[in-house]
Structure formats: structure tokens, C-alpha cells
FIKOLZA-1660 file (N, C-alpha, C; in steps of 0.1 Angstrom, whole numbers, plus 5000, padded with zeros to 4 digits):
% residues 67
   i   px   py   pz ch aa at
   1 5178 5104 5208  A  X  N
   1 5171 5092 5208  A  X CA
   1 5158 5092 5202  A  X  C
   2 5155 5107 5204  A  X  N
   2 5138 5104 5193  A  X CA
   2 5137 5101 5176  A  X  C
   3 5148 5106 5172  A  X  N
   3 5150 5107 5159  A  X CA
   3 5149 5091 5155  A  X  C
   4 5159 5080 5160  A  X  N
   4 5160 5061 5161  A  X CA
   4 5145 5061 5164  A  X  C
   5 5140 5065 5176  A  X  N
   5 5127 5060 5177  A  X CA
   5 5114 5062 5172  A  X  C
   6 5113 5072 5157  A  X  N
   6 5109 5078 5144  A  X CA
   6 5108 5071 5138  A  X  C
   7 5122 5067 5131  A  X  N
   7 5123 5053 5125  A  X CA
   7 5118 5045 5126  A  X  C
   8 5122 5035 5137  A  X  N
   8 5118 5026 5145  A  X CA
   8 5099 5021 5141  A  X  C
   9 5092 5033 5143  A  X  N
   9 5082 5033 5147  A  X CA
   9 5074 5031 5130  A  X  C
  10 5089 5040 5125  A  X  N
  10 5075 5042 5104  A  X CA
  10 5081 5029 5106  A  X  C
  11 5093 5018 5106  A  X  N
  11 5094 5005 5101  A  X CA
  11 5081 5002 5101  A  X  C
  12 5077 4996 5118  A  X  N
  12 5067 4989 5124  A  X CA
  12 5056 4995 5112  A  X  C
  13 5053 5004 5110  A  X  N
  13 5043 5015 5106  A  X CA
  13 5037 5004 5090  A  X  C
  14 5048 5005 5083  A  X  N
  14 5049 5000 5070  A  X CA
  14 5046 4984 5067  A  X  C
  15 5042 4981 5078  A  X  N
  15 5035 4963 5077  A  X CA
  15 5021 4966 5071  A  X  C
  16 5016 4978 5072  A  X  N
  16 5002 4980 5075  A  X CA
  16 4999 4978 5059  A  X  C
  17 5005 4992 5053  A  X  N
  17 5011 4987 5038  A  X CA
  17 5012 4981 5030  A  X  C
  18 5021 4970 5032  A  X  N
  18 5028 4958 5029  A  X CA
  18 5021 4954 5024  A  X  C
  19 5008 4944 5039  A  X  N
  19 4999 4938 5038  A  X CA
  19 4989 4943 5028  A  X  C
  20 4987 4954 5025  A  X  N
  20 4980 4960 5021  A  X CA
  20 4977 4956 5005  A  X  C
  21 4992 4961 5003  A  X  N
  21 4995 4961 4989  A  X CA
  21 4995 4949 4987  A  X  C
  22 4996 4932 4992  A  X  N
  22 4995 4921 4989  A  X CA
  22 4984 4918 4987  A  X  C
  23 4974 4921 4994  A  X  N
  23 4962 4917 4993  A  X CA
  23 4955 4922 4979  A  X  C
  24 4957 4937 4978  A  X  N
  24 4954 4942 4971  A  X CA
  24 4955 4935 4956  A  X  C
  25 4969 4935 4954  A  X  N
  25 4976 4932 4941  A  X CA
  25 4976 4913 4941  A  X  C
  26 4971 4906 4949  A  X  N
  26 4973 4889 4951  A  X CA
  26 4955 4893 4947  A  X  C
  27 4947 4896 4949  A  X  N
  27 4932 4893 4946  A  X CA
  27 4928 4904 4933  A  X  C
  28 4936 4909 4928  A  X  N
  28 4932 4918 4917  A  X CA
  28 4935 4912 4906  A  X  C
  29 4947 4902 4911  A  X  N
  29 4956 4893 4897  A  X CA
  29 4942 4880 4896  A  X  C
  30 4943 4877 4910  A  X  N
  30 4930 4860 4912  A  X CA
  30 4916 4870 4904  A  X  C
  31 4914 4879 4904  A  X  N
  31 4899 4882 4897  A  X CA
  31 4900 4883 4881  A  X  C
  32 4915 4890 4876  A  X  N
  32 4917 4892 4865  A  X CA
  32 4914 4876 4855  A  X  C
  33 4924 4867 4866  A  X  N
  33 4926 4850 4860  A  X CA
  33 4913 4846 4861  A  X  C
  34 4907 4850 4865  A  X  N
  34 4892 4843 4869  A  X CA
  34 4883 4849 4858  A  X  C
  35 4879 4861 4856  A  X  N
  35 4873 4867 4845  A  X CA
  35 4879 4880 4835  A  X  C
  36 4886 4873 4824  A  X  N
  36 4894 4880 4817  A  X CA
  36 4890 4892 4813  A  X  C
  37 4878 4887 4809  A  X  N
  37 4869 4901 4801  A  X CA
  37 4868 4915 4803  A  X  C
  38 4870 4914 4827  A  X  N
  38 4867 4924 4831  A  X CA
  38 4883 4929 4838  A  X  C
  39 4895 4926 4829  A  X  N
  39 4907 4926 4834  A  X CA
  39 4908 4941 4832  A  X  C
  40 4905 4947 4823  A  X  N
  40 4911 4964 4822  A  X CA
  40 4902 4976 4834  A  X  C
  41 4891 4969 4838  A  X  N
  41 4885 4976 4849  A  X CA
  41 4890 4972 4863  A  X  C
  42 4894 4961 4864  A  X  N
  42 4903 4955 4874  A  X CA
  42 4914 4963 4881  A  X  C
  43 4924 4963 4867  A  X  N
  43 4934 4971 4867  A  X CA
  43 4934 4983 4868  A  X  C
  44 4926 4996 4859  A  X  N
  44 4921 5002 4867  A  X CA
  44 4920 5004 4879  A  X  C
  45 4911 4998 4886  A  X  N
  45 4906 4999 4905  A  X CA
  45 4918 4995 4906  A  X  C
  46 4926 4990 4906  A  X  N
  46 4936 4982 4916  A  X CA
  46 4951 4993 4914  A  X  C
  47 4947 5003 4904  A  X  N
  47 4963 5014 4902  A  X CA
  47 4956 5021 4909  A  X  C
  48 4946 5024 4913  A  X  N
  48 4936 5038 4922  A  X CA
  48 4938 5031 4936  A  X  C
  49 4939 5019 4938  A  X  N
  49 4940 5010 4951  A  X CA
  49 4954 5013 4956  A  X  C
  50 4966 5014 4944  A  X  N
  50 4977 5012 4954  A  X CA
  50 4982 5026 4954  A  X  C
  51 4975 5037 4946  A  X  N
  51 4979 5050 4946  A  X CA
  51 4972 5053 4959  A  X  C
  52 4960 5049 4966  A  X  N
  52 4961 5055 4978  A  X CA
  52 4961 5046 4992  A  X  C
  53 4973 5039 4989  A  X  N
  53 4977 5027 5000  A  X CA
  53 4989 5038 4998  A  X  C
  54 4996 5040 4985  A  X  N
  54 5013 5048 4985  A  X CA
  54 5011 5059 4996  A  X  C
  55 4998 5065 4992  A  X  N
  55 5000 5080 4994  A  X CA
  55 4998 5079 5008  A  X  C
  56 4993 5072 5018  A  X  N
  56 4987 5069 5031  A  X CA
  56 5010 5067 5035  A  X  C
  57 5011 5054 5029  A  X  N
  57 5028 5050 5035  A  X CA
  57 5035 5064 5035  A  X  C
  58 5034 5069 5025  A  X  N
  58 5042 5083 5022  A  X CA
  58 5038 5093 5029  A  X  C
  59 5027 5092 5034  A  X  N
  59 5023 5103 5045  A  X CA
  59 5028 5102 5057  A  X  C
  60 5029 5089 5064  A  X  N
  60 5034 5085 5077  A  X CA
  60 5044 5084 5072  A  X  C
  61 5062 5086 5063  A  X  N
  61 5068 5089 5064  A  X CA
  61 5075 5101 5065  A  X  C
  62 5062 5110 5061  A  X  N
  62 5068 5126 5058  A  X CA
  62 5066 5125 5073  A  X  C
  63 5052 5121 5084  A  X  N
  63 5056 5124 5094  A  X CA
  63 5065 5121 5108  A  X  C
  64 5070 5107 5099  A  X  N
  64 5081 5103 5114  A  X CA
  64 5090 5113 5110  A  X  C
  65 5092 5122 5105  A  X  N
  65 5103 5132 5104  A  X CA
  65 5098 5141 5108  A  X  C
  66 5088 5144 5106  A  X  N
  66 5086 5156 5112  A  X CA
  66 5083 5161 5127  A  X  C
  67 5076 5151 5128  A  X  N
  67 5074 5156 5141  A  X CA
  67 5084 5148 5156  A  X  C
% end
């Protein structure tokens, strides 16, 4: 039963995420449309943004397994 309830718990886990990455990538696109000029620094911060939202999700997946 712990192993379901592992799972169970990264689902719930992965809203955090989600939201994250929406916010993230919905206000990176609205700043880009808004000031073109400064779109390659944007993008930039915003691949550094979701490389460490990934790396956070992918951590709490390595550990609903593990432990």
C-alpha cells in the first residue's frame, strides 16, 4: 500500500509545478508581446526559470520512489 500511496502523493505533488510553469511561461510570453526589444533576455530568464521548476518536479519524483 505505500508504494500507491507514493504516487498518489508526487500526483498531488506536481500541481505545484504545473502552476508554476504556467505562470512562468503565460508572463514571460505577456512581457516578450509587451516589449520586443527585450525578448532574448526574457527568454533567457524564462529557460533558467523552468530548468529549475523541472529540476525541483524531478527531484520529488526521484523521491516518491525512494523513500
Amino acid at each position: 500500500m505505500e508504494g500507491s500511496l507514493n504516487v498518489i502523493g508526487y500526483g498531488l505533488a506536481t500541481l505545484g509545478p504545473a502552476i508554476g510553469l504556467g505562470m512562468l511561461i503565460g508572463k514571460s510570453v505577456e512581457s516578450m508581446a509587451r516589449q520586443p526589444e527585450a525578448a532574448g533576455m526574457v527568454r533567457t530568464t524564462m529557460f533558467i526559470g523552468i530548468a529549475v521548476v523541472e529540476a525541483l518536479a524531478l527531484l520529488g519524483f526521484v523521491l516518491a520512489f525512494a523513500i
